[in-house]
C-alpha positions in Angstrom: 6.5 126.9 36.8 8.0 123.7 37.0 9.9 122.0 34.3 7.3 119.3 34.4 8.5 117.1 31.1 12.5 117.6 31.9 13.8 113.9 32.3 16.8 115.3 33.9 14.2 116.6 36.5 11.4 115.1 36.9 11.2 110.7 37.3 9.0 109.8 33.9 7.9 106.8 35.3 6.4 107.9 38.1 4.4 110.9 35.2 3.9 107.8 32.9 2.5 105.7 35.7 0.3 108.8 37.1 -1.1 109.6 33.6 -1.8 105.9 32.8 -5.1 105.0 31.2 -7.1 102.2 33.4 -8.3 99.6 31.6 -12.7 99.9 31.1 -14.4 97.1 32.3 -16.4 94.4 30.3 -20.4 94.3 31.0 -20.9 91.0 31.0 -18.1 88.8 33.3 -15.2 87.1 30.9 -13.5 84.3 32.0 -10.8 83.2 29.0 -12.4 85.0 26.4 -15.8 83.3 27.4 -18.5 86.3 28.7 -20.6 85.1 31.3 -24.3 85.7 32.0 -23.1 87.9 35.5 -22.6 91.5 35.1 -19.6 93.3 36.0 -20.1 94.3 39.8 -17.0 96.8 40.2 -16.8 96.8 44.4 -19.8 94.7 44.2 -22.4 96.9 43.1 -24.2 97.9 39.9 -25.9 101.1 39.5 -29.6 100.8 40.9 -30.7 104.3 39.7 -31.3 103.5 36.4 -29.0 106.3 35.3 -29.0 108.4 31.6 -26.1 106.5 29.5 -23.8 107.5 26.5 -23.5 105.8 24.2 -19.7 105.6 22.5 -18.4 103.8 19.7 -15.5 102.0 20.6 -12.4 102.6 17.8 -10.1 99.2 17.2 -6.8 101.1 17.4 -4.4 101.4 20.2 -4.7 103.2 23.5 -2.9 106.4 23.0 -2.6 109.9 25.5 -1.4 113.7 24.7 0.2 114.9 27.9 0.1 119.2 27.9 1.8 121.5 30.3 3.0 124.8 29.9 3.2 124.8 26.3 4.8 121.5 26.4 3.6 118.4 25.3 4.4 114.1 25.2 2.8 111.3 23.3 2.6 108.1 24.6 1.0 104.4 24.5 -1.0 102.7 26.9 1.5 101.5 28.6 4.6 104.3 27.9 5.6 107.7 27.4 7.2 108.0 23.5 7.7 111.6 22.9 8.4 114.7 24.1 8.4 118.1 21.7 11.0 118.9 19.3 12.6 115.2 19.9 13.7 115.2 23.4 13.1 111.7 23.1 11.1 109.3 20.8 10.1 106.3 20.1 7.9 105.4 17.0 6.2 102.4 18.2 2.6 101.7 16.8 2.8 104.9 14.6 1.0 106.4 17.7 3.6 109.5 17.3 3.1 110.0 13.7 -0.1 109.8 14.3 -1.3 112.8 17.1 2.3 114.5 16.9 0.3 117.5 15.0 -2.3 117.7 17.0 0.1 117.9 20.1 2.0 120.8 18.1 -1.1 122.6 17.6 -2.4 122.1 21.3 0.4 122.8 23.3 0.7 126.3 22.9 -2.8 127.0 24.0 -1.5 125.9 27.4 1.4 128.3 27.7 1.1 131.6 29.7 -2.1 130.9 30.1 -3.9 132.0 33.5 -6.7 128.9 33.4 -4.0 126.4 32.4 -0.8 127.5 34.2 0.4 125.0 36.4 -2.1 122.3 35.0 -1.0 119.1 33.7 -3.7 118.3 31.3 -3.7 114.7 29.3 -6.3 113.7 26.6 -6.6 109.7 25.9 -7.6 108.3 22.4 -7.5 106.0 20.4 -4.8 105.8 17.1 -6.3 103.9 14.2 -6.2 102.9 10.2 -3.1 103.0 9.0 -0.9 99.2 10.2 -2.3 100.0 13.5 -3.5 96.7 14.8 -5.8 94.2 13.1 -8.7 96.1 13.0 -6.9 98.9 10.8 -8.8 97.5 7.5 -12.2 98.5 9.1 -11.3 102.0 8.6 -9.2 102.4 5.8 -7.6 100.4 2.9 -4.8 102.7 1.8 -3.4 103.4 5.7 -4.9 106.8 6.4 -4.7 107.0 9.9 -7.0 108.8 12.3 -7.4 110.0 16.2 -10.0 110.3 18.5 -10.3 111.2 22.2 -12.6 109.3 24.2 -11.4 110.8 27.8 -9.4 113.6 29.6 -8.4 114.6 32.8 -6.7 117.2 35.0 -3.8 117.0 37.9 -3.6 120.3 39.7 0.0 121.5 40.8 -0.5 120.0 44.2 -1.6 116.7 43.2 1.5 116.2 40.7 4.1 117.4 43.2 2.3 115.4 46.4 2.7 112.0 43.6 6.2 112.9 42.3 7.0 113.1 46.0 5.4 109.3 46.7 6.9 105.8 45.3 5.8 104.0 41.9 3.6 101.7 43.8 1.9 104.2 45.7 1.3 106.4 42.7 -0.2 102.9 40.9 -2.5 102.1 43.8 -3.6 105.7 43.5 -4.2 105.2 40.4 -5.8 101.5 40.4 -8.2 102.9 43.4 -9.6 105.6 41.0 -7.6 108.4 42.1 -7.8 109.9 38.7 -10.3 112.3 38.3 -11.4 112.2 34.6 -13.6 115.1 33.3 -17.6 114.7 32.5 -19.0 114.6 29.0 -20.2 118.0 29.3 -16.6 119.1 30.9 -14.9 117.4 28.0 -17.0 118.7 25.1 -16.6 122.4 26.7 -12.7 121.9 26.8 -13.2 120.8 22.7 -14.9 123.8 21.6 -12.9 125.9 23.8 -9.2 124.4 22.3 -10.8 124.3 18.8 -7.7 122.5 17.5 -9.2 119.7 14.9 -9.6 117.2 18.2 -12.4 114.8 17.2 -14.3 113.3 19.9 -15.6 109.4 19.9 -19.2 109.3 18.3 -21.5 109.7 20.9 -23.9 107.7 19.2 -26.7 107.9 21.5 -28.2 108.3 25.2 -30.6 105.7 27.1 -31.4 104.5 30.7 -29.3 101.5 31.3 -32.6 99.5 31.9 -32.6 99.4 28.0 -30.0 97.4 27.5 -30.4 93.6 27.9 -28.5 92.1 30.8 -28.9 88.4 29.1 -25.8 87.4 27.1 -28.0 87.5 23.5 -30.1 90.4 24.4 -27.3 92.4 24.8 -25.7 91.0 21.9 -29.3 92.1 19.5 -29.1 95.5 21.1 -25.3 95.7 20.1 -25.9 94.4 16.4 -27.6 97.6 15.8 -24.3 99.9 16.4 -22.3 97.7 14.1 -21.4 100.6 11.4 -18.7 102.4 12.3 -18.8 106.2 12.2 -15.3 106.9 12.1 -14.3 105.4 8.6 -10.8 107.3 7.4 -12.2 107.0 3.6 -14.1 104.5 1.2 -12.1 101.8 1.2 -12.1 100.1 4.9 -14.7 97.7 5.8 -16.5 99.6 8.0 -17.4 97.6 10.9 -17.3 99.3 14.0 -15.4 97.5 17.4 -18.0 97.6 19.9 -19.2 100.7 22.2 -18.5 101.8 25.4 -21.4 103.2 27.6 -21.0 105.5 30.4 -22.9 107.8 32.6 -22.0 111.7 32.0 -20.3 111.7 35.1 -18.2 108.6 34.2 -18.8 106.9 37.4 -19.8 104.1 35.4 -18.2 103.0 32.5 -18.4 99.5 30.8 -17.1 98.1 27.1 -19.3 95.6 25.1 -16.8 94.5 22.1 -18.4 92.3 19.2 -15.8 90.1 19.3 -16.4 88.7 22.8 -20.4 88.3 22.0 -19.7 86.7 19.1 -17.2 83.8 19.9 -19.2 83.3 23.1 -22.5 82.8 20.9 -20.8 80.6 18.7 -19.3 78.4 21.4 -23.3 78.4 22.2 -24.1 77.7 18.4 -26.3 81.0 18.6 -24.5 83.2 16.0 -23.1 82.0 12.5 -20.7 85.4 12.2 
């Protein structure tokens, strides 16, 4: 097995920029905060299937990912890697680390002399919230109890980490920016939960639909949000319990779009529609 997480061994920012997290895609177009009454046509197209959606809430924390191999483990942002087990190195930005570190302890060595997992690098994306974390913290809890929650996961076989440590950084981004990651499907994912049993909370999935049923019109879709505005992650009693948004997806994730309160309602008000 290779020592995978050894900085003396391995280039970390070529594994940070492999294991990065893309960013999901609005529904409606945004131009300077403003959404626009054209969907989001990734490559030009839009799903004409009608295909069976998920329904997600979407968690106002910060972007954070557990990366596992061999009974290993790192924490890291969005944007880098900010801990590797027993101190390596660290970095406490965003309280991201004190956040997952023991749910990372308590993962990792279910991925150690393991014949499923040997040779895997396996990384789980979530989202870090309450606590200071960000300005939407106070939705969730008053007294800074923080919280986790995966919303995504995927796998790099041996050969597919050795062929990328091999190429540069920009080839291992445009990899990654052309949807060379291969992330795991709902039913993938929630197997791999129940299987780990390790206190990993999932996203609520909050409900399925066709996509027909949700309005492509600016204030449709905006009514048909309203009705997910609860969150159902609160931390305790005391936040104020509104939830970010969701994020809708088909199982497979081949589609995947973000519809965020926030954007529908400072565009409605620009349009004098809304009064929140």
């Amino acid at each position: 097995m290779i020592d995978l997480f050894n900085p003396n061994k391995t280039d970390m920012g070529k594994l940070n920029s492999m294991t990065k997290y893309p960013s999901i895609l609005t529904f409606h177009n945004i131009d300077r905060g403003i959404l626009q009454e054209e969907l989001v046509m990734e490559d030009g197209t839009f799903p004409a299937d009608d295909p069976e959606i998920f329904v997600t809430e979407k968690v106002d924390g910060t972007n954070s990912r557990i990366l596992l191999f061999g009974g290993d483990y790192i924490i890291g942002s969005r944007e880098e890697l900010l801990c590797a087990k027993d101190d390596r190195f660290f970095n406490p930005a965003q309280e991201i680390v004190a956040t997952v570190r023991e749910l990372a302890e308590t993962l990792a060595p279910k991925f150690q002399d393991d014949p499923v997992t040997d040779d895997i690098l396996f990384v789980l994306y979530g989202e870090s919230y309450g606590g200071s974390i960000g300005k939407g913290a106070k939705q969730y809890s008053g007294v800074h109890n923080r919280g986790f929650r995966v919303f995504d996961a995927m796998i790099l076989h041996p050969q597919q980490v050795e062929s990328l440590l091999y190429t540069n950084r920009e080839a291992i981004a445009l990899w990654r920016d052309g949807g060379g990651q291969k992330f795991m499907s709902v039913n993938e994912r929630n197997t791999m939960g129940n299987m780990l049993s390790a206190g990993m909370e999932s996203v609520p999935y909050i409900r399925k639909c066709k996509l027909s049923e949700i309005p492509t019109d600016i204030e449709g879709a905006y009514n048909w949000l309203c009705q997910f505005r609860d969150t159902n992650v609160a931390l305790d009693q005391t936040g104020k319990g509104q939830a970010e948004g969701v994020v809708i997806r088909t199982a497979d994730r081949s589609f995947i779009r973000k519809l965020r309160f926030e954007d529908y309602e400072k565009t409605l008000r620009k349009g004098g529609k809304v009064n929140k």
